[in-house]
N, C-alpha and C positions, 0 to 999 in steps of 0.2 A: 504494500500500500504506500501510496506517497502524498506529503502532504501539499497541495496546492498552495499554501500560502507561500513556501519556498521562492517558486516560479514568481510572483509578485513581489516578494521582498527585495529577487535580484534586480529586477525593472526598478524597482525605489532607490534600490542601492546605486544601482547603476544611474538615475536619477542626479542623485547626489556628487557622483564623480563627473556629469556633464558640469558640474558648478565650478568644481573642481579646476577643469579643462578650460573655460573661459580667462580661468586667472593664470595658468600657464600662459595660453595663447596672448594674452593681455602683456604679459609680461615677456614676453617673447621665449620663450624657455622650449624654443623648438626642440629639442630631444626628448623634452620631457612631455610634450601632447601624444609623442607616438604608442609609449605603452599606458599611457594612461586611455588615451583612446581605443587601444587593444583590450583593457578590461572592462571596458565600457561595452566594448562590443560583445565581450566573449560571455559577460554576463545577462546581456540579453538575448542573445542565440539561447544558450542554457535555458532563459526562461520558457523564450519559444519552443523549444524543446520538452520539455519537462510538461507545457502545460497541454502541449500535443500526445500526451503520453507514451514519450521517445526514451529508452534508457541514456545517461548521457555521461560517457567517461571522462574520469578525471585527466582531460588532456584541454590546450588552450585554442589550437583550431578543430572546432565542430562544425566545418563548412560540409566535410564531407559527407557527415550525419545526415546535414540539411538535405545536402542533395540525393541522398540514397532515400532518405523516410519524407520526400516533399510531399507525399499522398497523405499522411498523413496528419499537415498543418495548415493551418486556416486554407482556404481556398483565396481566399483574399488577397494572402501573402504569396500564394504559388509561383506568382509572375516575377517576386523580389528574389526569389532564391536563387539563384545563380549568382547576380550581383554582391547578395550578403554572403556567398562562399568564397567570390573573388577578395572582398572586402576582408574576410576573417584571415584568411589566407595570405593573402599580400601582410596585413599587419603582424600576422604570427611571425612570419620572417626574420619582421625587422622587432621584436621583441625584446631579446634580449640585447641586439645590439646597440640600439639606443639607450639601453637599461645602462650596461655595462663600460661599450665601448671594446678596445683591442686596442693593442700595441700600437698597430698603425692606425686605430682611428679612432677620432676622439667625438663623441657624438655633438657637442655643443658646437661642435666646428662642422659637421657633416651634414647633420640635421638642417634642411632650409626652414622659413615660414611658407614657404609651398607646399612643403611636406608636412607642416603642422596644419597648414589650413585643409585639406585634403582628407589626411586625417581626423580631424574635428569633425568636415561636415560629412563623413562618412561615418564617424560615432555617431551623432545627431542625426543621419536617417534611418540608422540600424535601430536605436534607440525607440523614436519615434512611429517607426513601421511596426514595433514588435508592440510598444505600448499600446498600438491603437486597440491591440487584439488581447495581451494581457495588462487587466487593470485589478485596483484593487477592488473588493467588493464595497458599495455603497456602505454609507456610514447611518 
């Protein structure tokens, strides 16, 4: 049995790291909107997942879930899913490299505001596509 209100807390949570993300990008701290936008996303996939009742492993891209079980989630969203695999997928990549960086590269220097802006407004439609479908229950 699983409990639904999980799937809604990530959308809240994830919510709360879009505020987050505004004050990176604000400040220009491009390395740092890209994994903060990768949890943004990876926790709303999850949701969408979870409230499709998809098992969802402990891994940070679920694009390929999306696209093997898309039968299985809203019909609404069917048409996003490729986009939100691409989306998850591309940012997984760059994950830990902008977390950590490497010898040769230093993310503060690597990372543009093209790539933060990109990443934002690709958190903010995963976000928002996924919200329209889970919310919390009325109060």
């Amino acid at each position: 049995m699983t409990n639904p209100k999980l799937e809604v807390d990530y959308v809240v949570r994830a919510g709360h790291r879009l505020a987050a993300l505004r004050v990176l990008v604000e400040r220009g701290a491009h390395a740092d909107v890209v994994p903060e936008a990768q949890e943004i996303i990876e926790l709303s996939l999850r949701a969408l997942l979870r409230a499709s009742a998809v098992t969802v492993p402990q891994i940070h891209d679920v694009g390929q879930i999306l696209l093997r079980e898309v039968e299985r989630l809203p019909a609404v969203l069917r048409s996003d899913v490729d986009r939100m695999a691409e989306i998850s997928k591309a940012l997984r990549k760059d994950r830990e490299i902008a977390f950590y960086g490497a010898e040769d590269l230093i993310p503060s220097e690597f990372y543009t505001e093209a790539d933060a802006t990109r990443a934002s407004a690709d958190a903010h439609w995963v976000h928002e596509r996924v919200r329209s479908v889970v919310t919390p229950p009325a109060s």
